[in-house]
C-alpha positions as CSV (number, residue, x, y, z in Angstrom):
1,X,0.0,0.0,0.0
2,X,1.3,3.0,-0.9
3,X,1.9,5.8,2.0
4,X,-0.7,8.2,0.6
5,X,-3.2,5.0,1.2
6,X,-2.3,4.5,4.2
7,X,-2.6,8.2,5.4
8,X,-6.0,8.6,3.8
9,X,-6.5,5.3,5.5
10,X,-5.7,6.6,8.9
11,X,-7.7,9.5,8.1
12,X,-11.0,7.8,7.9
13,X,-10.9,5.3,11.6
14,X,-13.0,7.8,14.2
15,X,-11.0,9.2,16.7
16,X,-12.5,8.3,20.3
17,X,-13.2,11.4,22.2
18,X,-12.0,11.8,25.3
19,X,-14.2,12.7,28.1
20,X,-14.7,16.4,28.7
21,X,-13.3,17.1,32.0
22,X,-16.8,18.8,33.1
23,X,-18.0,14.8,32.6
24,X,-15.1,13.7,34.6
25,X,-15.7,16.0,37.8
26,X,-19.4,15.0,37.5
27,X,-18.6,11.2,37.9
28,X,-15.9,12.3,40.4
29,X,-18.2,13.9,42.5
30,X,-20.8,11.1,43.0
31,X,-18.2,8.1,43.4
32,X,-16.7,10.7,46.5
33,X,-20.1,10.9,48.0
34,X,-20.7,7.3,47.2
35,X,-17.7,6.2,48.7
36,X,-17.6,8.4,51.6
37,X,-15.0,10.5,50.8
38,X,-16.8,13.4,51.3
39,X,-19.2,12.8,54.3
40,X,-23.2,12.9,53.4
41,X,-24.6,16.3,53.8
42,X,-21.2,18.0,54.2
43,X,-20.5,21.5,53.2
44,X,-17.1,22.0,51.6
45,X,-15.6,24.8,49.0
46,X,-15.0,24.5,45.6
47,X,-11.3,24.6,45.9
48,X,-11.1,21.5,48.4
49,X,-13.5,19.7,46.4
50,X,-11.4,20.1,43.0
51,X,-8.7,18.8,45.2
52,X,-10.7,15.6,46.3
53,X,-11.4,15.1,42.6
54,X,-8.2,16.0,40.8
55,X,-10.3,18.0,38.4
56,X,-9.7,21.8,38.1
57,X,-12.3,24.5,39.5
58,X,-13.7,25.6,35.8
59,X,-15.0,22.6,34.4
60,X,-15.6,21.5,38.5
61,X,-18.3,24.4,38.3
62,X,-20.0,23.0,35.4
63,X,-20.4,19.7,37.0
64,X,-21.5,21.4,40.4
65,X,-24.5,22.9,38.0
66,X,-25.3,20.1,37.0
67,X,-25.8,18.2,40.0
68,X,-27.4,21.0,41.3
69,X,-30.0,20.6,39.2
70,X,-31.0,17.2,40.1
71,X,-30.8,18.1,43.3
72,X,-27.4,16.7,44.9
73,X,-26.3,20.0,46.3
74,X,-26.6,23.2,46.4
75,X,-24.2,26.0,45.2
76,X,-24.1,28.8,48.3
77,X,-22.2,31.5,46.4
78,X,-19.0,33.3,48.1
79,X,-19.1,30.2,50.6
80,X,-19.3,26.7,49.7
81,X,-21.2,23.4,48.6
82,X,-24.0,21.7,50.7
83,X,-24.2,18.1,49.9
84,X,-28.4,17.0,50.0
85,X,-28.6,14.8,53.2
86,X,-31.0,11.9,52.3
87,X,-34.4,12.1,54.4
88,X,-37.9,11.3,54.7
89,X,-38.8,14.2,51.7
90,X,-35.9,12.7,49.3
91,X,-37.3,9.2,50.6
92,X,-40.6,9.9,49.8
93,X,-39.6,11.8,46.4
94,X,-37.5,8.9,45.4
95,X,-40.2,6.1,45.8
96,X,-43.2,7.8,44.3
97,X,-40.3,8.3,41.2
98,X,-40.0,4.9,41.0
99,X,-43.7,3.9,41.8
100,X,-45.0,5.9,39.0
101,X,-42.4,4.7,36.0
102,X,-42.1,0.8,37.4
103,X,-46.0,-0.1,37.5
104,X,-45.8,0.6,34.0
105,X,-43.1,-1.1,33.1
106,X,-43.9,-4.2,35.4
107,X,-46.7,-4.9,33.5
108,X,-45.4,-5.0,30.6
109,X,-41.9,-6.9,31.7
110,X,-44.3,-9.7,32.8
111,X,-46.4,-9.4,29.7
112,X,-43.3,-9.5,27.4
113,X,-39.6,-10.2,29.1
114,X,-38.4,-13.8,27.8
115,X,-38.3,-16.4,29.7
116,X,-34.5,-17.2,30.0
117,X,-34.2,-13.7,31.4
118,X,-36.8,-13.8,34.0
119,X,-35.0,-17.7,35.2
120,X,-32.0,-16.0,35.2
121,X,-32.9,-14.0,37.8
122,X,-35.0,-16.1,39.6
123,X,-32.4,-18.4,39.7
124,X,-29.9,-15.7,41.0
125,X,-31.7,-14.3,43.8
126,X,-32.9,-17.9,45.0
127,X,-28.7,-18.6,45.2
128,X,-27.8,-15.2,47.1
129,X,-30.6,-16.0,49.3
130,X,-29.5,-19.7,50.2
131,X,-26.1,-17.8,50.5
132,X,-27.1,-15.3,53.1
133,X,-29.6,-17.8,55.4
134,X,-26.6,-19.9,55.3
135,X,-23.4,-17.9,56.0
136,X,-24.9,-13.8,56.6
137,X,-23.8,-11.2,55.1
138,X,-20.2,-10.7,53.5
139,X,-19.1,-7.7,51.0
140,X,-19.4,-10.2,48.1
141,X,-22.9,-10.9,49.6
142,X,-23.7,-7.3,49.7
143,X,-22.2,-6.4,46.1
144,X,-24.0,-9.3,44.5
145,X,-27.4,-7.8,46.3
146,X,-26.6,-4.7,45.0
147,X,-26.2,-5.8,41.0
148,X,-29.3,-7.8,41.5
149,X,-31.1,-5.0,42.8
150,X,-29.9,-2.8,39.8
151,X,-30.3,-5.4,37.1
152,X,-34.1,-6.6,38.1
153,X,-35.2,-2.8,38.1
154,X,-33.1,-2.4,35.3
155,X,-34.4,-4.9,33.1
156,X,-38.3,-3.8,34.3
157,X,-37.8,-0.3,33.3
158,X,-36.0,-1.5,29.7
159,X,-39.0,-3.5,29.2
160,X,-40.8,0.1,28.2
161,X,-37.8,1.0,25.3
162,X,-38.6,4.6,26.2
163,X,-34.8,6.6,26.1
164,X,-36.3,9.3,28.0
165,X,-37.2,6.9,31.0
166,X,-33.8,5.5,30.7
167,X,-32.4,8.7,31.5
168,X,-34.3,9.9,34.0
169,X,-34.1,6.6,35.8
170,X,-30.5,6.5,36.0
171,X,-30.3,9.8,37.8
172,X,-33.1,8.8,40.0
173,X,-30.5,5.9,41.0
174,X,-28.2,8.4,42.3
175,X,-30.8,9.4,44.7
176,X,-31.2,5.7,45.6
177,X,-27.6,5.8,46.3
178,X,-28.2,8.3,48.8
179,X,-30.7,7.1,50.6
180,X,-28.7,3.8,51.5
181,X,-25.4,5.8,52.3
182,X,-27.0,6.1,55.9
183,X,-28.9,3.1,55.9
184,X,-27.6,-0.3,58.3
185,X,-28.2,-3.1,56.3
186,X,-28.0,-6.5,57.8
187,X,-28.9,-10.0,56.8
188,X,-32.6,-10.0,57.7
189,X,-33.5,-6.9,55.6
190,X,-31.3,-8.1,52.9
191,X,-33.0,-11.9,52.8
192,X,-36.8,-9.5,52.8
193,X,-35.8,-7.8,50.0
194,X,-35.1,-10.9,47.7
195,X,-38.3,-12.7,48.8
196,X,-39.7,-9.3,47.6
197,X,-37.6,-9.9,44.3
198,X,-39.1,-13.5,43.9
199,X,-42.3,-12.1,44.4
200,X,-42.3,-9.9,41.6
201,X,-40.6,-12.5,39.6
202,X,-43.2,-15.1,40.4
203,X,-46.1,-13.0,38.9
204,X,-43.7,-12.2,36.1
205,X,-43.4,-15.5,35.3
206,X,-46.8,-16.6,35.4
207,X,-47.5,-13.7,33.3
208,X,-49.9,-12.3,35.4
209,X,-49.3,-8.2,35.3
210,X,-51.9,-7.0,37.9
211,X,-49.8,-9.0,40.5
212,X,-46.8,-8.5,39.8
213,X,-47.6,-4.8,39.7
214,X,-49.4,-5.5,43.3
215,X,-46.3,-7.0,44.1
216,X,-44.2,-4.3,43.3
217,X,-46.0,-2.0,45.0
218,X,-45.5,-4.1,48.3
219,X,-41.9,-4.1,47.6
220,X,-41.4,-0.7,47.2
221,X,-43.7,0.2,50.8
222,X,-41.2,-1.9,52.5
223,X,-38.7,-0.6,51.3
224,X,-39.5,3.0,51.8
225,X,-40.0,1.5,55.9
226,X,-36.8,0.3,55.8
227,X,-35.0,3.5,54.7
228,X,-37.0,5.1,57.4
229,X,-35.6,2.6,59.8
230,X,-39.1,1.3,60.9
231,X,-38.7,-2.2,59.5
């Protein structure tokens, strides 16, 4: 190949953008909070918080915007950052969120997901919960629970192919984040919440989408007690 084909060649394979560093201090931010770095509800100034991130204080603003409009934190100006601290309104917020997307989408996951999907799952949570009557609760116990958790909800609110939803939902998981930062989980809760899972899964299967929806609702009312500490 001559060198002019090759260049031209070159030419043409996309280029990979990197990420703008704006998107960078964004993800920064939330794996800080979500990790404890920075303490829920703290308030801290921009300058220590670029430092916590590594990101610079320009594009750190435009991230700050940003998660101050889905209501994160708010910007005091001249002073410094106030991290949301999660409570009964962000509880109650969060859940009715949820509520109002997932009985849609429940119906129609049962009316439509396949059936090697909906096995999968059963089959997964039936294993972690065998793990966790048997041996309590590890951190590989508590991860797996937490990728359960995200893929059942997941694949319920895919089962509605709206992009818009998808979006929304996956800020809404921040705020689910949030809420268990301060929450003490322990085997017992953990072991309720996948018989909740199976629930839902069991009117799946049968394809029967007013109980699974009924179901879901349940699920959701306990957990809402549980974040509020009174189950």
């Amino acid at each position: 190949m001559k060198k002019s084909q090759v260049r031209k060649a070159k030419a043409t394979v996309p280029e990979v953008a990197a990420p703008r560093l704006s998107d960078l201090a964004y993800d920064r931010i939330l794996e800080s909070l979500f990790e404890r770095t920075v303490p829920v509800g703290a308030f801290i100034s921009q300058s220590e918080l670029s430092e916590i991130v590594s990101v610079p204080v320009a594009p750190l603003r435009d991230a700050l915007r940003m998660l101050e409009a889905e209501g994160i934190l708010t910007i005091h100006p001249r002073s410094g950052i106030q991290f949301v601290r999660p409570g009964l309104e962000l509880t109650r917020s969060t859940y009715q969120f949820r509520s109002i997307v997932e009985r849609s989408a429940v119906r129609v996951f049962a009316e439509e997901a396949g059936e090697d999907l909906m096995n999968s799952l059963e089959v997964r949570h039936s294993r972690l919960l065998r793990k966790l009557e048997k041996d309590g609760l590890t951190p590989d116990h508590l991860a797996e629970m937490d990728l359960l958790e995200l893929d059942l909800h997941g694949q319920i609110i895919e089962a509605l192919r709206n992009p818009l939803i998808d979006t929304a939902y996956r800020r809404m998981h921040n705020y689910l984040r949030l809420l268990r930062l301060e929450r003490k989980v322990t085997p017992p809760m953990l072991i309720r919440t996948l018989k909740e899972h199976l629930e839902i899964l069991e009117a799946c299967s049968s394809r029967n989408a007013d109980a699974a929806e009924k179901a879901l609702q349940a699920h959701f009312q306990a957990a809402i007690n549980r974040n509020l500490g009174l189950a």
